[in-house]
N, C-alpha and C positions, 0 to 999 in steps of 0.2 A: 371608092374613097369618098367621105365628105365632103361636100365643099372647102371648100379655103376659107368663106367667112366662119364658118361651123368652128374651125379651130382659131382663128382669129380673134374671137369675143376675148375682150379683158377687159380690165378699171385696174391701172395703177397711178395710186394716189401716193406722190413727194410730198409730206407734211414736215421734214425736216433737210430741207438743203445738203446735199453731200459734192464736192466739187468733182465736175467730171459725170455726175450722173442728173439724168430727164426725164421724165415720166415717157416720151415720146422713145428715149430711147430702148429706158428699159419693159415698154411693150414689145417691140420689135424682136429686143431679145425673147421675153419671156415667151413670144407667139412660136419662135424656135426651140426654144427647148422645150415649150410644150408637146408642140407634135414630135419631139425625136422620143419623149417620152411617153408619147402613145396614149398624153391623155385629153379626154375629150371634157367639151363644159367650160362655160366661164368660169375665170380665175379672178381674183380682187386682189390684188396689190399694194396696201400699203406701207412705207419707208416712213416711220417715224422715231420720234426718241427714245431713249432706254426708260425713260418715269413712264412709259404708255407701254411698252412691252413687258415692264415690271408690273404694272394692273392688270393686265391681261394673262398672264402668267400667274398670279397671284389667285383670279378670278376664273381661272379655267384650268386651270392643273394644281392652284393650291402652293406654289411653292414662291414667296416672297423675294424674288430676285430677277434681276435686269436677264435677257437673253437674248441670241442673235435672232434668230427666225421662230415663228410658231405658225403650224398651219391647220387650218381648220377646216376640215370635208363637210362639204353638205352633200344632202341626202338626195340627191336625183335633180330631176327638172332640171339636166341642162344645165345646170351651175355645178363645179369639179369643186370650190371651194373659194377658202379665202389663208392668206399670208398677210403676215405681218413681219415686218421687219427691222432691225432698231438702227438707224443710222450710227449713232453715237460708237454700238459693239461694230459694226461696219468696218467705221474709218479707224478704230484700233484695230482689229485682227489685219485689216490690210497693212497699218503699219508694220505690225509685227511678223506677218509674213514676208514683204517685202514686193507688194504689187500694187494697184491701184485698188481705190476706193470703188470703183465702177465695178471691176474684176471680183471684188471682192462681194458687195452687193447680187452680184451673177451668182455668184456660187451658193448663197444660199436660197435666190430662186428657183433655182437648177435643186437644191434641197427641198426645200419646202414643196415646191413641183412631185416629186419622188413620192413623199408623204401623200400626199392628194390621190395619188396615183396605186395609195397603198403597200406600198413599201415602206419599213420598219427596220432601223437600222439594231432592235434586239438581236444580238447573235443567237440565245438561244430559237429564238422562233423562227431568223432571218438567214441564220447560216454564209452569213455574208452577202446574199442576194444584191441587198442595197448599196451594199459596196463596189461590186462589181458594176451594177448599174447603174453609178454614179461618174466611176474612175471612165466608163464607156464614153458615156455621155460626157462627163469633161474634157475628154481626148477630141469629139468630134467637136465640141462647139468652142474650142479655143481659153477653157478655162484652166486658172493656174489652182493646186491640190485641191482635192476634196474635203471637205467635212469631216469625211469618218475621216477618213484619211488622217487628216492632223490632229481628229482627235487622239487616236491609238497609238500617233507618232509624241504627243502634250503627256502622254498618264506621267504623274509622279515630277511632271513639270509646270502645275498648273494650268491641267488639262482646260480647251475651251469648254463652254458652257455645253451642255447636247442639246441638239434639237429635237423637241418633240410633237407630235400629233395633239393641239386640246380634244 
C-alpha cells in the first residue's frame, strides 16, 4: 500500500464562505473519501461562487450556466485532477434537501472524486456502475443521498443540474 502521505496530497481552496464548512475540514474529508475511492494523485479543491463555476462551465463544456461541481482529470504526474465547486448551488441543494451545507458540499466531493477516478454517471456507457459506487461510498462515509441518486428521484421536478467531467 502507498504511504499515507502518497494519498494525503490536496489543495482545497474556500473562496466563497459556506457556514459550517473549512478548507481544514474539508481536506480531512476529501483525504477519506479519496482513498475509499481508490484514487491515487493530488486533488485541488476549489469551493467558490456560482459566476466562477458558470465561466468555467461555459469555457470547458460550452454550456452557459451556473453548476454544482465540475471536475477536471489531469493526465498523470501524480496529480488525479482538480474540482470545483459553487458554494452558492451548495447551500440551496442542502436547503432543499434538508441537511447541512457541510453535508452537502461532501457529497459532491465524494462526486467529483468519482469522476477523477473515471467513473461516468452516463447510463448508457455506465450501466449504473457510478451509482452503485457512489450510494457505497455514501453509506460508509456518513453522507446524506447521492447525486445520481436525487438526480433520477428530481426528473420532471426540476431536476438538479448533472455533474460533469470538463
Amino acid at each position: 500500500m502507498p504511504s499515507r502521505s502518497f494519498w494525503d496530497v490536496r489543495v482545497v481552496m474556500v473562496e466563497k464562505k459556506i457556514r459550517g464548512v473549512s478548507a481544514a475540514a474539508l481536506s480531512r474529508f476529501a483525504g477519506r473519501a479519496q482513498r475509499a475511492a481508490g484514487l491515487r494523485g493530488r486533488v485541488s479543491i476549489l469551493v467558490t461562487g456560482s459566476t466562477e463555476l458558470r465561466r468555467l462551465n461555459r469555457r470547458y463544456r460550452r454550456k452557459d450556466k451556473a453548476t454544482d461541481v465540475l471536475s477536471f482529470p489531469a493526465s498523470g504526474n501524480g496529480v488525479a485532477g482538480d474540482i470545483a465547486i459553487s458554494a452558492d448551488v451548495a447551500a440551496k441543494n442542502a436547503q432543499r434537501f434538508g441537511h447541512s451545507a457541510a453535508a452537502e458540499v461532501k457529497v459532491l466531493i465524494l462526486h467529483g472524486l468519482l469522476h477523477l477516478a473515471g467513473f461516468d454517471h452516463d447510463d448508457a456507457r455506465d450501466h449504473g456502475q457510478m451509482s452503485r459506487q457512489e450510494e457505497k461510498l455514501r453509506r460508509r462515509l456518513g453522507l446524506p443521498g447521492s447525486l445520481i441518486e436525487r438526480s433520477r428521484e428530481g426528473r420532471g421536478r426540476g431536476r438538479l443540474a448533472r455533474v460533469h467531467t470538463a
